[in-house]
C-alpha positions in Angstrom: -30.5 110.9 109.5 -30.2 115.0 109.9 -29.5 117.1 113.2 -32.3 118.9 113.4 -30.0 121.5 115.5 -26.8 121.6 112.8 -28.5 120.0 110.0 -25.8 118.1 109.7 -26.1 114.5 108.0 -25.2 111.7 111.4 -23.6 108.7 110.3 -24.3 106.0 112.5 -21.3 104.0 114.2 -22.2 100.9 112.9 -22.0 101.9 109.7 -18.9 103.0 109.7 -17.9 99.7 111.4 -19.1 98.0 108.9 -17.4 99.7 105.6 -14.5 99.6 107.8 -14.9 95.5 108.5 -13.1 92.9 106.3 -14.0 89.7 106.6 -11.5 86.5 107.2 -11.0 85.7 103.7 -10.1 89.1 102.9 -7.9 89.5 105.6 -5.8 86.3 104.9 -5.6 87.6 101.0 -4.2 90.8 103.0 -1.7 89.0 104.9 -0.2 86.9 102.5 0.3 89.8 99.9 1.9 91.6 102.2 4.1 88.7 103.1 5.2 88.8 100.0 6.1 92.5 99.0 7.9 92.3 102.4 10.1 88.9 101.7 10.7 90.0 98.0 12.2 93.6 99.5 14.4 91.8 102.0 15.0 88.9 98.8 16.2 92.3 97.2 18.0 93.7 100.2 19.8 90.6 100.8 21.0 89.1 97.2 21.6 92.6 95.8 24.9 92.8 97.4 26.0 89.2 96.8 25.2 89.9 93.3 27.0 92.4 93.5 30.0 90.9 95.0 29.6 88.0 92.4 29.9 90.7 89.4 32.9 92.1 90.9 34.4 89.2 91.3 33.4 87.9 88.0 35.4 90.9 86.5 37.9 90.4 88.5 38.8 87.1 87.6 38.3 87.8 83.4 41.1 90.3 84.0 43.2 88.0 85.9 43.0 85.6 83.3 43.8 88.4 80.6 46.8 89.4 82.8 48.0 85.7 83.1 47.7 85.4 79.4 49.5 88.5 78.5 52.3 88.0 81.2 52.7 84.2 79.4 53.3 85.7 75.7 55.9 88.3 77.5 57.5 85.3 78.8 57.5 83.1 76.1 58.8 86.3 74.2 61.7 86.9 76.3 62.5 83.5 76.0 62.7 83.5 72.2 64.6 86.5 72.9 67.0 84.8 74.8 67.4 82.0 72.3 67.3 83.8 69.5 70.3 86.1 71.2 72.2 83.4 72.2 72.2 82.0 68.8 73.8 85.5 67.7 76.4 85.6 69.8 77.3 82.8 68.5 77.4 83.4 65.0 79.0 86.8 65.6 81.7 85.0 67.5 82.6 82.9 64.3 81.9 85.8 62.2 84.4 88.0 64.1 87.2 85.2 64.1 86.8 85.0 60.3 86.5 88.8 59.5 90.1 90.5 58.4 91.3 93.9 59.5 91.4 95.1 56.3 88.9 95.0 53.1 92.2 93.0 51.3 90.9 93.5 47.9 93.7 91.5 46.4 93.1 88.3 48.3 89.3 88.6 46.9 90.1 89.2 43.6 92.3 85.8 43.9 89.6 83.9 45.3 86.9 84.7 43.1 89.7 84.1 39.8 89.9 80.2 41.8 86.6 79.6 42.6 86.0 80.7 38.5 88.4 78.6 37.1 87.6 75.9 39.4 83.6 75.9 37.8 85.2 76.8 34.1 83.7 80.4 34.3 84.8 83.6 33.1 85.3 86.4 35.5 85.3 90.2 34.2 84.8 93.7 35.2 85.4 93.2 39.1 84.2 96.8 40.7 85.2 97.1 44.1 83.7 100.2 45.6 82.8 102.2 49.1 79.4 101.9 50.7 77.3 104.8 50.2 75.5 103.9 53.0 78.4 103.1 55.7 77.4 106.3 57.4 73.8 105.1 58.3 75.6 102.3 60.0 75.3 102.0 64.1 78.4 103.5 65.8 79.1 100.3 67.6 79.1 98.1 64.8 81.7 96.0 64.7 82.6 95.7 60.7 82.5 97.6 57.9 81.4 96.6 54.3 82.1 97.2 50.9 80.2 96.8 47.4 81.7 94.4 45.5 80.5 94.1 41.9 81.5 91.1 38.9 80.5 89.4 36.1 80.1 85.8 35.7 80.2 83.5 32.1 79.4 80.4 32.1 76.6 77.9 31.9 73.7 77.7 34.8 75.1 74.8 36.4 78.6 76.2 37.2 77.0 79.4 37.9 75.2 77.5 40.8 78.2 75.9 41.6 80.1 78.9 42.1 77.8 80.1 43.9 77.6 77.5 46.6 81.6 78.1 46.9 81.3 81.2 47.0 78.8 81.1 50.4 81.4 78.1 51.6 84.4 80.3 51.5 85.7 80.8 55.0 85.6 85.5 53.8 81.8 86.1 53.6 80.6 87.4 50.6 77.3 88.5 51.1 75.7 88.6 47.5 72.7 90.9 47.2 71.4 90.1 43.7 72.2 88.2 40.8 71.2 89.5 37.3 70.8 87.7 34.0 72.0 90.1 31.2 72.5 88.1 28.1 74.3 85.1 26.1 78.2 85.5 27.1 81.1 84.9 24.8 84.5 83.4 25.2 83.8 79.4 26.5 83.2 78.0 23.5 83.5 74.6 24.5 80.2 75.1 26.6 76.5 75.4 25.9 74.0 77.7 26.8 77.0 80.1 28.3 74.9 82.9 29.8 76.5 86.2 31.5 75.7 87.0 35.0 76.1 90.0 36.8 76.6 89.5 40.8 76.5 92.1 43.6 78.0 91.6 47.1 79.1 92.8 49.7 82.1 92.4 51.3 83.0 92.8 55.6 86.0 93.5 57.1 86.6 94.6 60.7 85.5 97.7 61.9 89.2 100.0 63.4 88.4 102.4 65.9 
């Protein structure tokens, strides 16, 4: 219909009631969607922190169990530490009691002439010298060393033999390699005599 006045189209009020009606059905569809979007938000509102306290608490608990973990390997460190210093002191202890005050080159050479003869070997060209390094040494070390250089002829199983007396002997002797330089000459009541060169050190006590 048109105002014949405005000439303006009149909607009627029912009409308008009647775009605007829903009928039960569609209302209930209405309802229950909105029940929905309105329990997942507070779903959302609600769980969102305790997730977020469960991540954070998660976390926190990986890195206590990487601190625990870490603080056990420092412990069982320091305890190695502890053994393994204890064991030291120890051996310094017998090392110090054994050590002389002075290099005593003499009483060496005897020693190593005995523990020769003893294994029918031939000792030559003993070269005591100086460490080249003694100046790299720690200031509070306790002993001082020297370079102590022979040669050995004999047959492989003395050799070993000497050897082992050698390391027994109550003055260490540190030996540092042992070279193979040809057949030797001299025992010629033995087979397979072989000449060995041998270098040592030698430790004496450190006077300051």
């Amino acid at each position: 219909m048109v105002n014949k006045k405005n000439k303006n189209p009149v909607i009627n009020k029912d009409e308008i009631r009647r775009f605007f009606s829903v009928d039960k059905k569609q209302q209930a569809t209405a309802v229950l969607l909105l029940t929905f979007i309105l329990t997942l938000f507070f779903v959302y509102i609600i769980t969102l922190p305790i997730y977020n306290s469960y991540t954070r608490n998660l976390i926190n608990f990986e890195n206590l169990k990487n601190e625990k973990k870490s603080l056990e390997n420092k412990r069982e460190f320091l305890q190695r530490l502890v053994k393994d210093k204890e064991m030291r002191s120890s051996f310094l202890s017998k090392v110090e009691d054994v050590l002389p005050q002075e290099a005593q080159i003499p009483e060496i050479l005897v020693t190593l002439e005995k523990l020769s003869s003893d294994n029918s070997l031939i000792l030559t060209n003993v070269t005591p010298k100086e460490d080249t390094d003694a100046k790299k040494q720690p200031e509070n070390t306790y002993y001082k060393k020297m370079i102590l250089e022979f040669y050995i002829t004999g047959n492989y199983p003395n050799m070993k033999q000497f050897i082992k007396d050698l390391e027994n002997n109550i003055r260490p002797v540190h030996i540092t390699s042992i070279g193979v330089l040809s057949e030797g000459v001299g025992l010629t009541d033995l087979e397979e005599n072989i000449r060995f060169n041998i270098k040592s050190y030698i430790y004496y006590e450190s006077t300051k």
